[in-house]
C-alpha positions in Angstrom: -60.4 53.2 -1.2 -59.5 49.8 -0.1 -60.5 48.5 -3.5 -58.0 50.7 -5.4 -55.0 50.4 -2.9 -55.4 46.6 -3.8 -55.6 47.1 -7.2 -52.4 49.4 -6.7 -50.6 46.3 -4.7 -51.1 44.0 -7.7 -49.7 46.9 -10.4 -47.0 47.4 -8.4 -45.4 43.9 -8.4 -46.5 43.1 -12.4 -47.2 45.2 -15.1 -50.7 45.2 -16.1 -52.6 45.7 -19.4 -54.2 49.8 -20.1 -57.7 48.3 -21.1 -57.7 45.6 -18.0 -56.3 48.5 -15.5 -59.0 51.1 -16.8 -61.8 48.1 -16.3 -60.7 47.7 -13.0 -60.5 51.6 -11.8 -64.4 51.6 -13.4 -65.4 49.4 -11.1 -64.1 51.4 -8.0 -66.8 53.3 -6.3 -65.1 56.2 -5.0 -63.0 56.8 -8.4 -67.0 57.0 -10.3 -66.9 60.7 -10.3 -63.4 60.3 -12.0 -62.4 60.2 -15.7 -60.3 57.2 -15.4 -59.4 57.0 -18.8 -57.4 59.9 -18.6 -53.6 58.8 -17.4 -52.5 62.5 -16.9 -55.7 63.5 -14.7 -54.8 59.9 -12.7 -51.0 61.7 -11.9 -52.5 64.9 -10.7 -54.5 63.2 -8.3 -51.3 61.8 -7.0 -51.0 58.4 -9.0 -47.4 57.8 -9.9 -48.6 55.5 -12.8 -46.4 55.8 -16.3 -47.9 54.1 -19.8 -45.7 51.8 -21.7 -47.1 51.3 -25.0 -50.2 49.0 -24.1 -49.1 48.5 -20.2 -49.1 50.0 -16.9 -46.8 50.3 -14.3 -46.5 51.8 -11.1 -43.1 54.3 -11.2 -42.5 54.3 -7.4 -41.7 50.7 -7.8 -38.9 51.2 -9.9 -37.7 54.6 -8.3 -34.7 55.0 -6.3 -35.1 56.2 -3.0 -32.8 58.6 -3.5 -34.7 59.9 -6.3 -38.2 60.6 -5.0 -39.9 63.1 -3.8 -41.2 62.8 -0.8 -43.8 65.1 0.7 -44.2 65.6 4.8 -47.8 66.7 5.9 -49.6 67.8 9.1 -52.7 69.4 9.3 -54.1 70.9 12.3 -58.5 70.8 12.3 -61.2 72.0 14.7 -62.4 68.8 15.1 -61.6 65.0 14.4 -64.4 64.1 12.0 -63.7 65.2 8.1 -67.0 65.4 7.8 -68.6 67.1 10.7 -65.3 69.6 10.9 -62.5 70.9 8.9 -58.9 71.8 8.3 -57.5 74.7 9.9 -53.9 74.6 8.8 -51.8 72.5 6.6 -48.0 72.6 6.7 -45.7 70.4 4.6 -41.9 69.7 4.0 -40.8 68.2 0.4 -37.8 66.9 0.3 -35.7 64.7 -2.2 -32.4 62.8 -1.9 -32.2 64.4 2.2 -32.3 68.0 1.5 -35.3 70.3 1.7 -36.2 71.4 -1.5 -39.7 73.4 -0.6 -42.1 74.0 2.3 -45.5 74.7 2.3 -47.6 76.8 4.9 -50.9 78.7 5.6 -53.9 78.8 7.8 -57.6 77.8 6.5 -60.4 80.9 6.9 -63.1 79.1 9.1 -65.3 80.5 11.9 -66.0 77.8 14.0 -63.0 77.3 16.5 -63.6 75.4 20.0 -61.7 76.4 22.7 -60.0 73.1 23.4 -58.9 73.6 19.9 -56.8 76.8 20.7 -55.8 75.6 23.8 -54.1 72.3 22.4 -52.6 74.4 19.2 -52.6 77.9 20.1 -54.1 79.0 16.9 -56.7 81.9 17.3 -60.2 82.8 15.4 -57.8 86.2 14.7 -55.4 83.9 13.0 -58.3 82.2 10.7 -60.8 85.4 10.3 -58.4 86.3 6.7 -57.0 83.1 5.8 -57.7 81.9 2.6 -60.6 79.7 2.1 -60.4 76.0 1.9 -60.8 75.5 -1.7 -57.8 77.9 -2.3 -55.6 76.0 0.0 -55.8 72.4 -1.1 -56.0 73.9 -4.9 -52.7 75.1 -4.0 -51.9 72.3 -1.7 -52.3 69.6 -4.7 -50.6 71.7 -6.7 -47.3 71.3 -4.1 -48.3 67.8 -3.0 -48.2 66.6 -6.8 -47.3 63.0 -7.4 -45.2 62.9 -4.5 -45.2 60.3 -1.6 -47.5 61.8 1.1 -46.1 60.9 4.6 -47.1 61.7 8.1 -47.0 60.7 11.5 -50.0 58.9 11.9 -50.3 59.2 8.1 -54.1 57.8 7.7 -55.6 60.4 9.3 -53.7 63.6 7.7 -54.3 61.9 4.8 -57.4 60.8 4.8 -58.9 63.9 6.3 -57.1 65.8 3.2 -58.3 63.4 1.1 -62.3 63.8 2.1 -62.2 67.5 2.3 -60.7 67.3 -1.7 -63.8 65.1 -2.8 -66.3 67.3 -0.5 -65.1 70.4 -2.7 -65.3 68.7 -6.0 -61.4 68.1 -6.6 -61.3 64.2 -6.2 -59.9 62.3 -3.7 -55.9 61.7 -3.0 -54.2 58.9 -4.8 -51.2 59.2 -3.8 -48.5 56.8 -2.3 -48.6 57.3 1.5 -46.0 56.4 4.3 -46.4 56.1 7.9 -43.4 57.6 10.3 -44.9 56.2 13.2 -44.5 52.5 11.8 -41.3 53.0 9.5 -40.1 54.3 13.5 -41.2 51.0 15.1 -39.5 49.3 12.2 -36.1 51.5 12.5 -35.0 51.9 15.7 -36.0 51.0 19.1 -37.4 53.8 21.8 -39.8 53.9 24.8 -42.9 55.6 22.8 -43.1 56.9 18.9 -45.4 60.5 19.5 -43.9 63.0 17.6 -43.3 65.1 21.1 -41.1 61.7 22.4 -39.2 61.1 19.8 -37.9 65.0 19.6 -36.6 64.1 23.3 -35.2 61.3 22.3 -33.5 62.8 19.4 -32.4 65.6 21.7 -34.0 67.9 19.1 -36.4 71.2 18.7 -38.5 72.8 15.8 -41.0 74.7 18.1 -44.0 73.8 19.6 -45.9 71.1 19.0 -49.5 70.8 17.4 -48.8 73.3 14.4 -48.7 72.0 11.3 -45.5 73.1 9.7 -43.3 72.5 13.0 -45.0 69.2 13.1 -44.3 68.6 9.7 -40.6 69.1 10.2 -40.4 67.1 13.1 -41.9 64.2 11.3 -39.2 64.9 8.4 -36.5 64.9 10.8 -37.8 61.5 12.4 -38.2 60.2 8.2 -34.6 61.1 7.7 -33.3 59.3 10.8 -35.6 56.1 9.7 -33.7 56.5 6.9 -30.1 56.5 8.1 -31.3 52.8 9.8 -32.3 51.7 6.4 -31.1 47.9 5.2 -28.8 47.9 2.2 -31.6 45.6 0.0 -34.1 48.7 0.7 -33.6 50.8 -2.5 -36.8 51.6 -4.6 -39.9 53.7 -2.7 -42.3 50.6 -3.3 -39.4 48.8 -1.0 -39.1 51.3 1.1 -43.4 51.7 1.8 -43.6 48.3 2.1 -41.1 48.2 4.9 -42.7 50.4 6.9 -45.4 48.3 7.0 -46.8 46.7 10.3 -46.5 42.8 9.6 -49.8 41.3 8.7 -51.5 39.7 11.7 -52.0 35.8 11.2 -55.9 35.0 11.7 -56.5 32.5 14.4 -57.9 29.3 13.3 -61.1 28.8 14.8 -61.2 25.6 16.8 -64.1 23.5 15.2 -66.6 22.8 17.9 -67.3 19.0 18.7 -70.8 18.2 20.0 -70.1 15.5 23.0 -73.2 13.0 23.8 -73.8 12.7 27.4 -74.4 9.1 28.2 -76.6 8.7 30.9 
């Protein structure tokens, strides 16, 4: 996706003209299974994008913080690999202006379940042997998740997990705004380490224990919320706010140009 979350950088600072935007999302390779054309499919795959007559813009850049919805994921998986293993619980926390305004919660059916697996999270085959199937969730789970900003602790992989298993099931992959909590952390306020299970002893607070998805999930929103209170005043759209969290580019080193040196003899 690195093609469209550039093409998403350059909408969000300038509009940009429907027939050049829809030229541009055709030539994405991962969007080629996708009717690009169609605006309202775009925003239920999670792209906040509004039309303005014969321009595009992106809404979260405009958008109060205050305003947005924000969405707070975990996932819990039998294994690391989207595509060698899958989800086996999602949990997620949507909240707008501070408050909660809805949660989201279930376990995956699936009948492969290591032991390290239940060990680390606790969760049983028992639990998974009548869950609903995968399909059902993350029909249901993009159905919640909406065009909200998708945020995580570690947000990549939550998100790009969710995102593969979508497109491995036919339901296209996630476009949706995403926000790190582990870097808008590092950004916010200084502390020894920024693991979720730190950070709740540094806080002084408890939502359970760790390595489920929902408790997860509202540990990461309480950490978001905190980030929040250590906002500065000139942060005030989402697009601000996103790119704020972000870990400062790294400068590339200028390679020394190498000078052949004649041995006299």
């Amino acid at each position: 996706m690195k093609y469209f979350d550039a093409l998403v950088e350059k909408i969000k600072q300038n509009k940009i003209g429907k027939e050049k935007f829809i030229e541009e999302l055709k030539t994405i390779k991962s969007l080629e299974d996708i009717d690009v054309e169609d605006f309202e499919n775009l925003r239920l795959l999670g792209l906040p994008i509004v039309s303005n007559g014969d321009e595009i813009y992106i809404e979260t850049s405009k958008r109060l913080i205050k305003d947005q919805k924000f969405c707070i994921v975990d996932i819990e998986a039998n294994g690391s690999k989207p595509n060698e293993f899958q989800i086996i619980e999602i949990g997620a926390v949507m909240i707008q202006n501070g408050v909660e305004i809805d949660r989201f919660e279930s376990f995956v059916s699936c009948d492969f379940l290591p032991d390290s697996i239940t060990i680390l999270t606790g969760i049983t085959q028992d639990d998974l042997k009548d869950a609903p199937s995968l399909g059902f969730v993350l029909e249901l789970f993009r159905l919640f998740l909406g065009d909200a900003v998708f945020i995580a602790h570690n947000v990549n992989f939550d998100y790009n997990f969710i995102s593969a298993s979508m497109q491995k099931i036919g339901f296209g992959p996630l476009l949706n705004r995403k926000l790190c909590t582990i870097e808008l952390s590092r950004k916010s306020f200084v502390a020894q380490k920024y693991g979720l299970g730190f950070l709740m002893e540094f806080f002084d607070m408890t939502f359970g224990e760790q390595h489920r998805a929902l408790v997860d999930a509202r540990m990461a929103d309480y950490v978001f919320k905190q980030c929040l209170s250590c906002l500065p005043k000139e942060i005030q759209t989402t697009e601000e706010l996103i790119e704020f969290s972000r870990p400062p580019k790294k400068k590339r080193k200028k390679k020394r140009s190498q000078v052949s040196h004649k041995v006299l003899v």
